[in-house]
SELUM-865162 format. One record per residue: x, y, z of N, C-alpha, C, CB in turn; residue in one letter; residue number from 1. Coordinates in nm, 3 decimals. Glycine has a CB too. Layout:
N
X	Y	Z	X	Y	Z	X	Y	Z	X	Y	Z	a	NUM
...
//
This chain:
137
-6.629	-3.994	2.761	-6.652	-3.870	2.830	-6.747	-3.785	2.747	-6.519	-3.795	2.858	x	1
-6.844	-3.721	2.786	-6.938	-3.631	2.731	-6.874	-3.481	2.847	-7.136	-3.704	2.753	x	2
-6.841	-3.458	2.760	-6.838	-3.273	2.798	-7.000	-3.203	2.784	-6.718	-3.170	2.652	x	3
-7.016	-3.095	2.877	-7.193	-3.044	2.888	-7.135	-2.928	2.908	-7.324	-3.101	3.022	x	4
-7.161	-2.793	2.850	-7.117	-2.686	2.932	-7.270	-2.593	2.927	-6.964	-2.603	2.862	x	5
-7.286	-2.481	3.039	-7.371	-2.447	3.066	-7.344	-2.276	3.127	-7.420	-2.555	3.140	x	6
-7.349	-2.206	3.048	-7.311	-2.061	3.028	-7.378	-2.037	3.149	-7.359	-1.972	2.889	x	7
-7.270	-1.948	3.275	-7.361	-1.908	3.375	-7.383	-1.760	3.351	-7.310	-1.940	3.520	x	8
-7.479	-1.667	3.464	-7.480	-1.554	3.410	-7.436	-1.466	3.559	-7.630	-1.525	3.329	x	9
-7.415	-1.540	3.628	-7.311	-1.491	3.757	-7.176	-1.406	3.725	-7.253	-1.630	3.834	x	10
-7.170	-1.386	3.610	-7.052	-1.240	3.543	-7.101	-1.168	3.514	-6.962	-1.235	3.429	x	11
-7.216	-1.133	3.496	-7.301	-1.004	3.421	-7.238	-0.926	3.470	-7.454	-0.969	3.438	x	12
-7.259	-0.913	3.562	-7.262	-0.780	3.704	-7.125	-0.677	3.653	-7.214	-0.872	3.920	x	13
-7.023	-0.757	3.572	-6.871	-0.694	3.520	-6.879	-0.652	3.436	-6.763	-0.759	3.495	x	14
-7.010	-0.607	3.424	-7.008	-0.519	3.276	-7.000	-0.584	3.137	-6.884	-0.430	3.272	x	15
-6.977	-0.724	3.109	-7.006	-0.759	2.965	-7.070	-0.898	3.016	-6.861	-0.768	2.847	x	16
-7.193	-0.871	2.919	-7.273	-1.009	2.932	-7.266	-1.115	2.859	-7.389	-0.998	2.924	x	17
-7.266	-1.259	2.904	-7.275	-1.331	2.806	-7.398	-1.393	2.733	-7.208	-1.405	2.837	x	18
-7.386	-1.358	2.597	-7.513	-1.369	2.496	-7.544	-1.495	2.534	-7.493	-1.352	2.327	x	19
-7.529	-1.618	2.595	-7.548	-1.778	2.544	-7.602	-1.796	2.719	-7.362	-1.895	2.469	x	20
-7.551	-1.719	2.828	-7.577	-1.747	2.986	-7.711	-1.725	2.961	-7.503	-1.646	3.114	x	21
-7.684	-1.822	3.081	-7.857	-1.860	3.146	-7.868	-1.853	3.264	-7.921	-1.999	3.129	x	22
-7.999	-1.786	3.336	-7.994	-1.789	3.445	-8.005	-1.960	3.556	-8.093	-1.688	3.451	x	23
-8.088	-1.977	3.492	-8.123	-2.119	3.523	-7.988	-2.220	3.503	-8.252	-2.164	3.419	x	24
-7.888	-2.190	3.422	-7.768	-2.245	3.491	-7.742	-2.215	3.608	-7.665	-2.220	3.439	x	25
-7.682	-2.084	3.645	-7.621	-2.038	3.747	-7.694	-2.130	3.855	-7.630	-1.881	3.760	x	26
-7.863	-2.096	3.853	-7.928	-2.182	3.931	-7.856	-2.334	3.960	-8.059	-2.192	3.866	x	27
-7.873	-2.410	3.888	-7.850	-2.548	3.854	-7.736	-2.584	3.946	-7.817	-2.571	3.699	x	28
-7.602	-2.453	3.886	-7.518	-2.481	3.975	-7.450	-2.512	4.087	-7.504	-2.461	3.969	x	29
-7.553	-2.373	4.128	-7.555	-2.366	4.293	-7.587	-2.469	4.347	-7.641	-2.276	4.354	x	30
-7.753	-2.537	4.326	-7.825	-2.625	4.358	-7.707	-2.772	4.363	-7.954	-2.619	4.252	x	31
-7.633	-2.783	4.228	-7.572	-2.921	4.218	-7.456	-2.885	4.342	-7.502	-2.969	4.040	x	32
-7.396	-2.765	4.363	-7.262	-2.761	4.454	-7.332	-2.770	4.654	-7.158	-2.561	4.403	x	33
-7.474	-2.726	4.606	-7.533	-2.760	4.747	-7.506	-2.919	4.784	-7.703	-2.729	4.746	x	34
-7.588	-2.932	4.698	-7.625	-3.116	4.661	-7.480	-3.185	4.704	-7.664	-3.160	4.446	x	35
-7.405	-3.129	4.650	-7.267	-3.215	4.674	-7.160	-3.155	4.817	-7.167	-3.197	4.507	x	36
-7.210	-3.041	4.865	-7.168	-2.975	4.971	-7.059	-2.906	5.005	-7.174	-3.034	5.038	x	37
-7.051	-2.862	4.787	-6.924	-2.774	4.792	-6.945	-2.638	4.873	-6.879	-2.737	4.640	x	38
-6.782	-2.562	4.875	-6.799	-2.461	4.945	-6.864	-2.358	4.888	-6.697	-2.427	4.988	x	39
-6.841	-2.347	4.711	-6.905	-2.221	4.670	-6.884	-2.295	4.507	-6.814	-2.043	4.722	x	40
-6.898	-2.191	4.391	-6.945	-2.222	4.294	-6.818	-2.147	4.192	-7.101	-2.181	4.292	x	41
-6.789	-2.166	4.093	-6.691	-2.101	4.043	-6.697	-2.181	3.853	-6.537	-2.133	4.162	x	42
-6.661	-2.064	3.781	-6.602	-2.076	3.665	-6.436	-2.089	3.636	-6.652	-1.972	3.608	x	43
-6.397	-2.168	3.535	-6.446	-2.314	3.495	-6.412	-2.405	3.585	-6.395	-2.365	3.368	x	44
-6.545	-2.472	3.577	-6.563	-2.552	3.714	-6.630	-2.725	3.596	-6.731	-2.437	3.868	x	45
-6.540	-2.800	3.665	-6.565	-2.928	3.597	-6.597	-3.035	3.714	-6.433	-2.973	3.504	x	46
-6.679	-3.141	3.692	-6.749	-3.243	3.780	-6.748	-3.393	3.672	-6.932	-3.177	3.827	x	47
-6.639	-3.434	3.760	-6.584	-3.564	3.630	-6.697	-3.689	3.767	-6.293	-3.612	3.608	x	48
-6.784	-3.749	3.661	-6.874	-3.880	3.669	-6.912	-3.786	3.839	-6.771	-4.093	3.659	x	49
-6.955	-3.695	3.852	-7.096	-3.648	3.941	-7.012	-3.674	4.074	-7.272	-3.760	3.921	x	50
-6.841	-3.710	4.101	-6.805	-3.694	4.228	-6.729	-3.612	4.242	-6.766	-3.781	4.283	x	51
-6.581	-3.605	4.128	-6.468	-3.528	4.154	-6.471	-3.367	4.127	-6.365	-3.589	4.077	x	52
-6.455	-3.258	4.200	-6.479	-3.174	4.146	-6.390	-3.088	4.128	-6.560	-3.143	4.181	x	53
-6.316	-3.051	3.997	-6.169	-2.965	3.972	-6.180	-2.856	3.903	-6.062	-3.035	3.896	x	54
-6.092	-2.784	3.848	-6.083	-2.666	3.805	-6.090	-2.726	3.667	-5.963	-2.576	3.853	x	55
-6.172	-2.671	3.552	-6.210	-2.712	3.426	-6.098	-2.657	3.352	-6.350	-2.668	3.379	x	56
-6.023	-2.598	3.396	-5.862	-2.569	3.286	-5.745	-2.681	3.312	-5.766	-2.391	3.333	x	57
-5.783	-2.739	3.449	-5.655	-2.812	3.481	-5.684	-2.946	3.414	-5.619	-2.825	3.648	x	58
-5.637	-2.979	3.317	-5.600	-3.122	3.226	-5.585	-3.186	3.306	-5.487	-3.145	3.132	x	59
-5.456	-3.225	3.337	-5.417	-3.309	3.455	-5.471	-3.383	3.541	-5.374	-3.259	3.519	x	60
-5.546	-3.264	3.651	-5.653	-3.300	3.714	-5.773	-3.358	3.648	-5.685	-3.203	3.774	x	61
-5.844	-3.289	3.546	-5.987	-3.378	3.488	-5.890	-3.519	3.434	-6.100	-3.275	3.315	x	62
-5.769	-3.531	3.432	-5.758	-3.644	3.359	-5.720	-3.754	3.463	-5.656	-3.626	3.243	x	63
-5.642	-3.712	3.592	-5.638	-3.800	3.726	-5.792	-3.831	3.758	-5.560	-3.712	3.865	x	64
-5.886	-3.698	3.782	-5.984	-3.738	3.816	-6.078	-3.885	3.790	-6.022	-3.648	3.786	x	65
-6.093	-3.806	3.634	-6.180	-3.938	3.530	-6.124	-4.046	3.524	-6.198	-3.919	3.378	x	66
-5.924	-4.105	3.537	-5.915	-4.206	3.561	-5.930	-4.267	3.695	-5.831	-4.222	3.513	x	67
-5.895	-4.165	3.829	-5.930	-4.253	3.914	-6.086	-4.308	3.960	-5.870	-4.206	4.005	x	68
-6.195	-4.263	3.872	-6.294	-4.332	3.905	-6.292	-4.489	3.847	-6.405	-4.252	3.865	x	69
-6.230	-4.470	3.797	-6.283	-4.653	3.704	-6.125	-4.727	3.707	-6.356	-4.633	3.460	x	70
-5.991	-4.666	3.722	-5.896	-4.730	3.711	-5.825	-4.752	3.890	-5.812	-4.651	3.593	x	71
-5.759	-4.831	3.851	-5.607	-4.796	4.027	-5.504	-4.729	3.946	-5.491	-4.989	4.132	x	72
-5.446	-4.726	4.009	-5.278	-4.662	3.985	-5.239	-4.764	3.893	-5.154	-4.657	4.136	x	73
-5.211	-4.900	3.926	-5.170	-4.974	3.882	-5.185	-4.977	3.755	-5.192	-5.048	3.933	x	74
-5.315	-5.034	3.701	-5.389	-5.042	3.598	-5.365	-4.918	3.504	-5.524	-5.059	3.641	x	75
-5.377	-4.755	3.591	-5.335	-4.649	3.487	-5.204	-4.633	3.397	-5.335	-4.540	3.555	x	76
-5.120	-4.685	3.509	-4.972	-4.772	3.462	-4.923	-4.827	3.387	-4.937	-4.842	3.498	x	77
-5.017	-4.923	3.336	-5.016	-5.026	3.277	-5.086	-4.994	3.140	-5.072	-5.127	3.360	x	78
-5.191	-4.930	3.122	-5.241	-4.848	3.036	-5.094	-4.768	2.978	-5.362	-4.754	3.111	x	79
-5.043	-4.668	3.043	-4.958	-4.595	2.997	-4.850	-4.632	2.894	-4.914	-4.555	3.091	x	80
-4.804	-4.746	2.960	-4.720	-4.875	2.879	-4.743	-4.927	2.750	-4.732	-4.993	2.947	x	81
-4.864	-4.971	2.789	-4.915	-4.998	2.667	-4.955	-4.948	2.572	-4.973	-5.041	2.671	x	82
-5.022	-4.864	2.578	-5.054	-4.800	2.422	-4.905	-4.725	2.352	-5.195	-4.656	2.441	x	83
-4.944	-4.739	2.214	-4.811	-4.605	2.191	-4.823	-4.488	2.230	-4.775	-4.563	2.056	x	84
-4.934	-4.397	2.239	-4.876	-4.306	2.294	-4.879	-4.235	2.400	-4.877	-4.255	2.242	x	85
-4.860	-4.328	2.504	-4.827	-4.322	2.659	-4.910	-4.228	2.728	-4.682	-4.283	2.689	x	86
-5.017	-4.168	2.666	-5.118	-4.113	2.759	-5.241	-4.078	2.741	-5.084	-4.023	2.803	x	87
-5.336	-4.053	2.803	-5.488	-4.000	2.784	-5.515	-3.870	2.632	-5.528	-3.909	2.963	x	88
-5.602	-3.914	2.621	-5.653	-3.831	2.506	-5.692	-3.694	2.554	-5.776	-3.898	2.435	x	89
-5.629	-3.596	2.507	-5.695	-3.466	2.541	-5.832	-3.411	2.502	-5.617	-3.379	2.499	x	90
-5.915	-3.365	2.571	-6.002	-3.287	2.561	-6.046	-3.264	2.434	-5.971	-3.193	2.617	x	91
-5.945	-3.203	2.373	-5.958	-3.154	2.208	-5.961	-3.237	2.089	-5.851	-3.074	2.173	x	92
-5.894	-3.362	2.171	-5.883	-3.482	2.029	-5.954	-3.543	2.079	-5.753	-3.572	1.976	x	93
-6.059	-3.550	2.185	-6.143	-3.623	2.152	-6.291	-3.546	2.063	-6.164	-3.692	2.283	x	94
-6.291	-3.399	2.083	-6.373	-3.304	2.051	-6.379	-3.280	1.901	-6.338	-3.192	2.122	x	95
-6.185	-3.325	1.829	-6.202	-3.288	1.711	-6.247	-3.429	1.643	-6.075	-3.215	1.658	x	96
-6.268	-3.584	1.741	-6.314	-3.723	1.661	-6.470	-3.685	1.654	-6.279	-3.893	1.756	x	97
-6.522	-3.602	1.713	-6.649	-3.595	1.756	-6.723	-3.510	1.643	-6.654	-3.534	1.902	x	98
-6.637	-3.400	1.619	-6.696	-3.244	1.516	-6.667	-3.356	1.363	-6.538	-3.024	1.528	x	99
-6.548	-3.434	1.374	-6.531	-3.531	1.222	-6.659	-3.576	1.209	-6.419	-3.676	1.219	x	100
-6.672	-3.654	1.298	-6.807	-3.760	1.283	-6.937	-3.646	1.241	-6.850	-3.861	1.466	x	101
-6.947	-3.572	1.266	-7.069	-3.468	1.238	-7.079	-3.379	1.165	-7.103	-3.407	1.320	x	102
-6.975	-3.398	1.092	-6.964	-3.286	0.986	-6.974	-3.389	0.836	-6.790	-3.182	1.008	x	103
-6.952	-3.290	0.762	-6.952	-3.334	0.609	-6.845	-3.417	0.588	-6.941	-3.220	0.506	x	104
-6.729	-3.418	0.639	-6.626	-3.505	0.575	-6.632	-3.610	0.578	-6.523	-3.498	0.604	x	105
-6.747	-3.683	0.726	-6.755	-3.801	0.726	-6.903	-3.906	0.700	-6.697	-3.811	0.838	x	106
-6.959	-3.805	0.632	-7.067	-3.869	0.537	-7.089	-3.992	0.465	-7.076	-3.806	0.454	x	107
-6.938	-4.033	0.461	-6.942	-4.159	0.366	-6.912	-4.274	0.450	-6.834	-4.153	0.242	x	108
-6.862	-4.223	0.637	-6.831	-4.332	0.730	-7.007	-4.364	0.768	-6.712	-4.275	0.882	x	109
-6.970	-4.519	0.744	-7.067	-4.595	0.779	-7.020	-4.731	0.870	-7.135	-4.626	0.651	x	110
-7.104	-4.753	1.002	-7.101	-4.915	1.032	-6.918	-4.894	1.063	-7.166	-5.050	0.858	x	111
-6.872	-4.830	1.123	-6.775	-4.808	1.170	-6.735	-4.792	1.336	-6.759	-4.722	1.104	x	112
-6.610	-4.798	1.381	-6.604	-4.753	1.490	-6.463	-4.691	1.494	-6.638	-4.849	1.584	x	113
-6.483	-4.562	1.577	-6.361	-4.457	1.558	-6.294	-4.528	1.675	-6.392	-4.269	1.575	x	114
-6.180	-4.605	1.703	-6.101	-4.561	1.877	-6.060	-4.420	1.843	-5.927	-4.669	1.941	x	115
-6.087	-4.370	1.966	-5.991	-4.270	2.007	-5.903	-4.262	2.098	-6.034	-4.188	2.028	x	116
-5.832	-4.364	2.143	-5.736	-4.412	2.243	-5.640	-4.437	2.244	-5.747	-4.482	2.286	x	117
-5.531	-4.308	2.178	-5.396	-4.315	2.153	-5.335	-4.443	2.126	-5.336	-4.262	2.251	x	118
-5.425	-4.548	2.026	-5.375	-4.697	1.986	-5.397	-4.769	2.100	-5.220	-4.715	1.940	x	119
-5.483	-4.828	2.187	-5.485	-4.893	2.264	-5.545	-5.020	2.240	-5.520	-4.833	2.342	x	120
-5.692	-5.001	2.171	-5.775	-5.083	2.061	-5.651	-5.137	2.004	-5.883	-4.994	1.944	x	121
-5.566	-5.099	1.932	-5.481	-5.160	1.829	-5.379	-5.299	1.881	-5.386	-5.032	1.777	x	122
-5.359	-5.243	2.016	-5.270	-5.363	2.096	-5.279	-5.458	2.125	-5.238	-5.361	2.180	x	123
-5.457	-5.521	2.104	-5.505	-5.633	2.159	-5.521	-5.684	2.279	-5.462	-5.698	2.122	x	124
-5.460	-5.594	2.399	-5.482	-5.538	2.538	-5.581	-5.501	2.568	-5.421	-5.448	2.574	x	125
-5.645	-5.573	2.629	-5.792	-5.538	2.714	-5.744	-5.507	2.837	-5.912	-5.664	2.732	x	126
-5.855	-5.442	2.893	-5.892	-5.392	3.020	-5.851	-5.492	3.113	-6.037	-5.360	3.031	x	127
-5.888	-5.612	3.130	-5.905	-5.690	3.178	-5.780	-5.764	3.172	-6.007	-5.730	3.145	x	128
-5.673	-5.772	3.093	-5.582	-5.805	3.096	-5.483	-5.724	3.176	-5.568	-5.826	2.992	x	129
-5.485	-5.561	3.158	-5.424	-5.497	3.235	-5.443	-5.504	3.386	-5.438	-5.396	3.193	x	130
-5.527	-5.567	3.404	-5.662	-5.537	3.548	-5.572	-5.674	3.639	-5.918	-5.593	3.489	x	131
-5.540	-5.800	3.549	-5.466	-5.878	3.553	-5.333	-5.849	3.635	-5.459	-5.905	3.440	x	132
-5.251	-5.824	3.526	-5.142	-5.802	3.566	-5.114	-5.678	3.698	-5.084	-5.779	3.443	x	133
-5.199	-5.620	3.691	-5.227	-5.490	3.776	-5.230	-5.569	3.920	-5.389	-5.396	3.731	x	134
-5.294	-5.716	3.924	-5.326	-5.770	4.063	-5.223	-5.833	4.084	-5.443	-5.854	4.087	x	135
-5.140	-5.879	3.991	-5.031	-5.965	3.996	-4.913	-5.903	4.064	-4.997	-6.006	3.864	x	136
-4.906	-5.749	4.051	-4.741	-5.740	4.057	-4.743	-5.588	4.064	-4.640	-5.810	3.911	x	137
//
């Protein structure tokens, strides 16, 4: 998941502006909620893989969303099971594997690869195995 955020400036008008908004977001926005034939445009507003479109506070939702593009039920299931710790990575832990990697502390990681998948890498459970059993039963 790549998080993008894009300061709109559609709050000015309330009396405190935001230093980082852009107009040409707000633009963007509109244009992408045309494009997709939402009803209107709103903060925080999240668009998981350019179809699902939810409220950017609700976890839950960005996290049903983003799995139901690429998983079934089944398979999410089965995921759940398996790893130890029975669910999706939040927002923040994947944000704080991300600020590690780019900061000073990890200067000396080289030729590495971080999972960040609540141990899933660790299980020897592939995708494809779950995808398996997922058809089976």
């Amino acid at each position: 998941m790549i998080a993008l955020s894009f300061p709109v400036d559609y709050w000015d008008y309330l009396g405190w502006k935001d230093t980082l908004a852009d107009r040409k977001f707000s633009l963007r926005q509109r244009a992408y909620s045309q494009q997709r034939g939402d009803r209107g445009v709103y903060t925080p507003q999240a668009i998981v893989n350019g179809v699902a479109q939810v409220l950017g506070s609700d976890r839950a939702a960005i996290e049903t969303a983003m799995a139901a593009q690429v998983h079934t039920p089944a398979i999410r299931a089965g995921y759940f099971a398996a790893i130890p710790l029975g669910r999706y990575g939040t927002p923040q832990e994947i944000a704080d594997a991300v600020g590690f990697l780019c900061g000073d502390a990890a200067s000396y990681v080289n030729g590495q690869v971080l999972a960040v998948d609540g141990g899933f890498d660790a299980t020897g459970i592939g995708l494809n195995d779950l995808a398996e059993r997922a058809g089976r039963g």
